[in-house]
C-alpha positions in Angstrom: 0.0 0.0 0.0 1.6 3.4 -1.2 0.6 6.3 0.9 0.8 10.0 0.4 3.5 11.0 2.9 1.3 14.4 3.4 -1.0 12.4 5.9 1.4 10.7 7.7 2.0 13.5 10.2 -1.8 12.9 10.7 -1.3 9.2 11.0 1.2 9.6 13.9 -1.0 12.0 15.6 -3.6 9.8 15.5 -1.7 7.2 16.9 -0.3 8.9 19.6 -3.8 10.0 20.3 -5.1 6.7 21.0 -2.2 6.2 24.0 -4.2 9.4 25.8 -7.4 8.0 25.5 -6.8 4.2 26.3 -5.6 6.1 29.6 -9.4 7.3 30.1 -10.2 3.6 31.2 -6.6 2.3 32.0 -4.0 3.4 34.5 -0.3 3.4 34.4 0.2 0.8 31.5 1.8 3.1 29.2 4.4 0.6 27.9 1.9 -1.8 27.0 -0.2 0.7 25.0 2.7 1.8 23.3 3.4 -1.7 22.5 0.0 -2.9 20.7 0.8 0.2 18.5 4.4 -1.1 17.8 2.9 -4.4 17.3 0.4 -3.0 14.8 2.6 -0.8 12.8 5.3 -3.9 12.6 2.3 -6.5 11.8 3.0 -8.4 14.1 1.6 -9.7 17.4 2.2 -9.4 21.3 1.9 -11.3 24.4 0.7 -9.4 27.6 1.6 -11.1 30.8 0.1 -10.3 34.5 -1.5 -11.5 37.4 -5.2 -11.5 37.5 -6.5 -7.5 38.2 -3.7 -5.5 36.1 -6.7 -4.9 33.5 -5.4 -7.0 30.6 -8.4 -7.5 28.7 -9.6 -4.1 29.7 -6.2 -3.0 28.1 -6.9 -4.6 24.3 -10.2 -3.8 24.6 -9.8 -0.2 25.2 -7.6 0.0 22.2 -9.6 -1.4 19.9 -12.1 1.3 21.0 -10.0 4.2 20.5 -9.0 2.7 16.8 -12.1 1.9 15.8 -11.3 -1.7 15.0 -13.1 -4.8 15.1 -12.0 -6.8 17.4 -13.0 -10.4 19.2 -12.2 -12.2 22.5 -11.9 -16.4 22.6 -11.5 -17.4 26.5 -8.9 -20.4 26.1 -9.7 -23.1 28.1 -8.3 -26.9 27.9 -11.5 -28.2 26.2 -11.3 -25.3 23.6 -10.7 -26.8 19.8 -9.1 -25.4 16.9 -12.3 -25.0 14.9 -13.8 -22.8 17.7 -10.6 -20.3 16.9 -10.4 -20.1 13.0 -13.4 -21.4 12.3 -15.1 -24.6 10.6 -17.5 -26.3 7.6 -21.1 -26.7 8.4 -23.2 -28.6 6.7 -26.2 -26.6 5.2 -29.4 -28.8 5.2 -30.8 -26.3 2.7 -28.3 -26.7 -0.1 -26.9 -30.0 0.9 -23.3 -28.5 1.1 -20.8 -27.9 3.6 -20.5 -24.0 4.0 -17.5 -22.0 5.8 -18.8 -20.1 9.5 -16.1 -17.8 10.2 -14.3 -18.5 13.5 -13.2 -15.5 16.0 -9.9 -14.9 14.4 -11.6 -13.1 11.6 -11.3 -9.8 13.5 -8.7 -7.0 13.4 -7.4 -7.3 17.4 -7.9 -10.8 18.6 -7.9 -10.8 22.2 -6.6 -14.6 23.0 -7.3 -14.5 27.0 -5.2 -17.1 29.1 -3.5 -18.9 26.0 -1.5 -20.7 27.8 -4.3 -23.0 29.3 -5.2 -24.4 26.0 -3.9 -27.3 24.9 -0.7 -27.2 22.0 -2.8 -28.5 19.8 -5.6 -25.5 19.7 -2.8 -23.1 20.3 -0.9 -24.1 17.4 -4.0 -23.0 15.5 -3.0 -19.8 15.6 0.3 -20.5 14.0 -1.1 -19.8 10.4 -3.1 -17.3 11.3 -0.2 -15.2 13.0 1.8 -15.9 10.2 0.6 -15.8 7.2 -2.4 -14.2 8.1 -4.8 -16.5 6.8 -6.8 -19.7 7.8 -6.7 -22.1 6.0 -9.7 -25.2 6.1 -10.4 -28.2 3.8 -7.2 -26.7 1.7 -8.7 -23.3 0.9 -7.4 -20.3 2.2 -9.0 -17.8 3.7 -7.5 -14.5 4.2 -8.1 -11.8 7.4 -8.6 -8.7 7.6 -6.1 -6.0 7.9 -4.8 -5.0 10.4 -4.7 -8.0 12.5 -3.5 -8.2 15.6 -3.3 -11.1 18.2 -3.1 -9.8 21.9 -1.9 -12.8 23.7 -2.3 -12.6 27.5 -1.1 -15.5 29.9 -0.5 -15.4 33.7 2.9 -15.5 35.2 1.8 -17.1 39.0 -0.7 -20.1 38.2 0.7 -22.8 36.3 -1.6 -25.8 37.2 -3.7 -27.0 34.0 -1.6 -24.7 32.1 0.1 -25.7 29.0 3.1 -23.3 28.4 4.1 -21.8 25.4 6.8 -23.6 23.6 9.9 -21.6 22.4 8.8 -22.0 18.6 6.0 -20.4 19.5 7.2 -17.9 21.6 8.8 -16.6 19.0 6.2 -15.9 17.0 5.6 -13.2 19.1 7.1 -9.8 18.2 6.9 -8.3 21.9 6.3 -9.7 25.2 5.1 -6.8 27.9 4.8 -7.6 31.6 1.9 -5.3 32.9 3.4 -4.6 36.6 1.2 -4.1 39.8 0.3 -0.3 39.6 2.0 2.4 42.2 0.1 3.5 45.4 -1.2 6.5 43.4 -2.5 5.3 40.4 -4.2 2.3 42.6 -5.8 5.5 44.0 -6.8 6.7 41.1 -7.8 3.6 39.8 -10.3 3.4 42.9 -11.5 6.6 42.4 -12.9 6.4 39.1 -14.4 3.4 40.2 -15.7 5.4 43.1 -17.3 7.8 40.5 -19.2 5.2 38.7 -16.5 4.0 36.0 -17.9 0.9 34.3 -14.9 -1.5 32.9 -18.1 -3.2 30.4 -19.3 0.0 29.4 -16.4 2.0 27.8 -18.2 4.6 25.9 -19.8 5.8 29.2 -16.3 6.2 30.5 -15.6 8.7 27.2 -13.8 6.1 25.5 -14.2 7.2 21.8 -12.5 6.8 18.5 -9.2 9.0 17.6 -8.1 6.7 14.8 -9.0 3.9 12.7 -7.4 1.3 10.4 -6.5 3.1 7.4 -4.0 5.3 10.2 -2.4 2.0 11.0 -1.6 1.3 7.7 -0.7 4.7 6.5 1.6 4.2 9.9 2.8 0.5 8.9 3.8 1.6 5.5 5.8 4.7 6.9 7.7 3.2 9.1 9.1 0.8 6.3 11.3 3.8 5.3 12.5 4.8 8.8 16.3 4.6 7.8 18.4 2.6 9.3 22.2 3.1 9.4 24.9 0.3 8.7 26.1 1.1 12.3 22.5 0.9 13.8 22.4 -2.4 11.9 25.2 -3.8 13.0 24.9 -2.8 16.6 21.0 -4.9 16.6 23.5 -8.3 15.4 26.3 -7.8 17.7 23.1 -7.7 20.5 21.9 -10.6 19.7 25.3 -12.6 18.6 25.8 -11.4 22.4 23.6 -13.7 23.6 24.3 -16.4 21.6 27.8 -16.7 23.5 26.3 -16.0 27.2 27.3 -18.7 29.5 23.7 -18.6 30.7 22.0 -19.0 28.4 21.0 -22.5 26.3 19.0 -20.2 23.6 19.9 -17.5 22.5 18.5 -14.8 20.1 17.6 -15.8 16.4 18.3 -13.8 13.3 14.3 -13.8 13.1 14.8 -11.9 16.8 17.0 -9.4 15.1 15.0 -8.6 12.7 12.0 -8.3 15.1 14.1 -5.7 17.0 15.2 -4.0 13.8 10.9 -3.7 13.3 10.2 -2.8 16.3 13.0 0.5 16.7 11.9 1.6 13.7 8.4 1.9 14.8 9.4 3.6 18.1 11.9 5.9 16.2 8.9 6.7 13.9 6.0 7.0 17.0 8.5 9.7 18.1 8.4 11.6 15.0 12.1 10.9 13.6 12.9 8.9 10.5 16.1 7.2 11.7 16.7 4.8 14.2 19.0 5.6 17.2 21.2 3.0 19.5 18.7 4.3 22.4 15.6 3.0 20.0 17.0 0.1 20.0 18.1 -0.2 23.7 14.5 0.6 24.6 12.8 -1.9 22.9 15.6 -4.8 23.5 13.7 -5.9 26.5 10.6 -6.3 25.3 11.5 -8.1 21.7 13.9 -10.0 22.8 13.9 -11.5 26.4 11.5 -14.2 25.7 13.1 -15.3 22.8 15.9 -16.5 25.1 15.9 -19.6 27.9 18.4 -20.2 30.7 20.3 -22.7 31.1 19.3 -25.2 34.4 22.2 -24.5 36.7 21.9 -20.5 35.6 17.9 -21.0 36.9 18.9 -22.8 40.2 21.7 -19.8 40.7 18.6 -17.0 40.6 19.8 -15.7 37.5 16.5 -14.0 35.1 16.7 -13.5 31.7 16.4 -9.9 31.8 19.6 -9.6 33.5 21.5 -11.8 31.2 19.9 -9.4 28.5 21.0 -6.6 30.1 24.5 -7.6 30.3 24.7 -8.7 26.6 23.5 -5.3 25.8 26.0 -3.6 28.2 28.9 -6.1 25.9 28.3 -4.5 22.8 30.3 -0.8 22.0 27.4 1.5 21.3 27.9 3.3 17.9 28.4 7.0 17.8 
């Protein structure tokens, strides 16, 4: 899609717009807004992680609001099947053929609550569908609409009748966000507006309203496609993740598809931020996020205490920043 570079200062208004009004309905999550935008403008996907209460689902669905997107929710749970996710043939007694009823991924922002407690079977489902953004049944294709988003969301303390996420999958992933416990004064304010009537199922009430749409997300996408990046910048996301690679802690370390997902998703923050070039602090910023669970530690590393965001943050600190 070719777009007049004229409107893309609108675009990115737009955009930025939609991280002031998600804040209407939810409280000190900034990160995570400004990472379903990065995930959009990248085409790619993102998994939100939490306890229960840190307003997840409240988080996509607020978004999806202020874009003006369709979007879907599919509560996984182990009995949940891959047909009830893309969708499945039904026989039409009128006709006497099988027709195609569209399954929940058929949206723009797929909100896929508690993945993890599906089985690998239903979750691989997705696989296609992330992708190569299509679904495929009875060896048609069937593509989605754009943009399409999957907003993952899992929870970090309860693992019984879960089914984690295997690397490979992972991976898929562009971004992984932790939504933390909020501070003592946005709990306030959090109990406040719920003191004042705020309804989480009633978002309009709340002022929730449109400030973009879809055709800003793809004026956006195709934008930041020609945020420059220099050979230094370049060469400064490989020697990152070549880093980690060669970490003693590590068993996994980060793929060339991970470098390329961190190349995406600087660009996109370089462009959010109104330059057209990509900075060594882009790239610092969103290392975190792209890359740490791409990587696993090594047994003896885990029983030592060691996280993977510190082995990140030491292959970071190994690599000579570019000037």
């Amino acid at each position: 899609m070719t777009v007049n570079p004229g409107i893309l200062p609108d675009a990115r208004a737009a955009l930025a717009a939609v991280r002031d009004e998600v804040s209407k309905a939810v409280v000190g999550q900034d990160a995570a807004v400004a990472g379903i935008l990065i995930a959009l403008l990248c085409r790619g996907h993102i998994l939100l992680e939490g306890v229960p209460g840190v307003a997840k689902t409240l988080l996509v669905r607020s978004a999806a609001t202020a874009l003006a997107v369709d979007t879907k929710r599919v509560q996984f749970t182990p009995d949940l099947m891959p047909g009830d996710v893309t969708g499945s043939l039904v026989f039409d007694n009128a006709t006497s053929e099988f027709t195609f009823r569209e399954g929940p991924v058929f949206t723009n922002l797929l909100l896929a609550d508690e993945i993890n407690r599906t089985p690998p079977k239903t979750q691989a489902s997705l696989l296609e569908a992330m992708e190569e953004r299509q679904v495929s049944v009875d060896g048609i294709p069937r593509p989605l609409p754009a943009p399409f988003l999957v907003a993952a969301t899992q929870n970090p303390v309860e693992y019984e009748g879960t089914y984690p996420l295997p690397e490979a999958q992972l991976d898929r992933f562009l971004l992984k966000v932790t939504l933390p416990l909020p501070s003592r004064d946005d709990e306030i304010s959090v109990v406040m507006r719920h003191a004042a009537g705020f309804d989480p199922r009633n978002l309009r009430a709340a002022g929730l309203r449109p400030v973009a749409s879809a055709a800003d997300v793809l004026a956006g996408a195709d934008a930041v496609q020609r945020v420059a990046v220099s050979p230094q910048v370049a060469s400064y996301i490989v020697d990152i993740a070549r880093a980690t690679r060669m970490s003693p802690s590590l068993s996994l370390g980060v793929s060339p598809r991970g470098a390329t997902a961190l190349l995406a998703t600087s660009r996109a923050w370089a462009w959010l931020n109104g330059r057209d070039y990509v900075t060594p602090d882009d790239v610092k910023s969103l290392a975190q996020s792209t890359l740490a669970h791409r990587l696993s530690l090594r047994a003896e590393a885990e029983l030592e205490g060691v996280s993977v965001a510190a082995v990140l943050d030491a292959a970071i600190g190994s690599v000579p920043v570019p000037r």
